[in-house]
N, C-alpha and C positions, 0 to 999 in steps of 0.2 A: 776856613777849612770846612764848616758844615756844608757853605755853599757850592763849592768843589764835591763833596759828599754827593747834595741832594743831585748836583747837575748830571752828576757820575749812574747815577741812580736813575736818576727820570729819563735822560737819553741813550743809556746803555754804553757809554761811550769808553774809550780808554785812555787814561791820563796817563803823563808826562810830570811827576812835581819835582822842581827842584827846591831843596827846602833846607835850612842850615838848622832850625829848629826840629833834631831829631826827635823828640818826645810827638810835637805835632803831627808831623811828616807818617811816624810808625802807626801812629794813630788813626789813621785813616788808609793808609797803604795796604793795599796786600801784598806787593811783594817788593820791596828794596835793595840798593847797590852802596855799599860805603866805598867811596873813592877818598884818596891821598896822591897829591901832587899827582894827578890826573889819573891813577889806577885806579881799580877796583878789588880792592883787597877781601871785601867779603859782601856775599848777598844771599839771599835766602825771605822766606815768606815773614812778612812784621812779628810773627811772635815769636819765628826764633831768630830775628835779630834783637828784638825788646830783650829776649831772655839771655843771649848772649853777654857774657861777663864783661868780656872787652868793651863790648857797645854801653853797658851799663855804668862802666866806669869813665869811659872817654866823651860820650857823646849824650850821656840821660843824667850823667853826674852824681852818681851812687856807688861806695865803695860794696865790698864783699858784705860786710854787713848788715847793708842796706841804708847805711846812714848816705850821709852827703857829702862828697870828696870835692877838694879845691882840683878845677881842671890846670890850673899853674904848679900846682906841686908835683903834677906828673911831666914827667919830662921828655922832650921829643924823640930823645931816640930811645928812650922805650916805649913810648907809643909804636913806634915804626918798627921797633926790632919785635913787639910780639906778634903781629900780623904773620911775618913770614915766621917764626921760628916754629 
């Protein structure tokens, strides 16, 4: 990721990352797209998807808390029904 960073940096250039590691991905991103089963349910600049609840709990692995939530104890259709509701 750094070197993605610097090359971004030194050639002025505009990336493309696809990345499954969202903690890394937000971390270097300025601005991100979360897709499910080929949508795009939400996008917005890295730090208000970091700061997004949903993103926190589905995709960085933190409940409301802030502790650390099992991503199997949450269940798919509630992953998918809080996007649209």
């Amino acid at each position: 990721m750094a070197r993605l960073v610097q090359i971004r940096r030194d050639l002025g250039l505009t990336m493309v990352l696809v990345e499954q590691n969202a903690a890394a991905a937000l971390a270097v991103a300025d601005y991100g797209y979360v897709l499910e089963n080929g949508r795009c349910v939400l996008d917005g600049d890295s730090a208000r998807l970091r700061g997004h609840s949903d993103i926190q709990e589905f995709y960085l692995g933190q409940s409301q808390g802030g502790a650390r939530a099992s991503y199997r104890a949450v269940k798919q259709y509630r992953r998918s029904r809080r996007w649209y509701g």
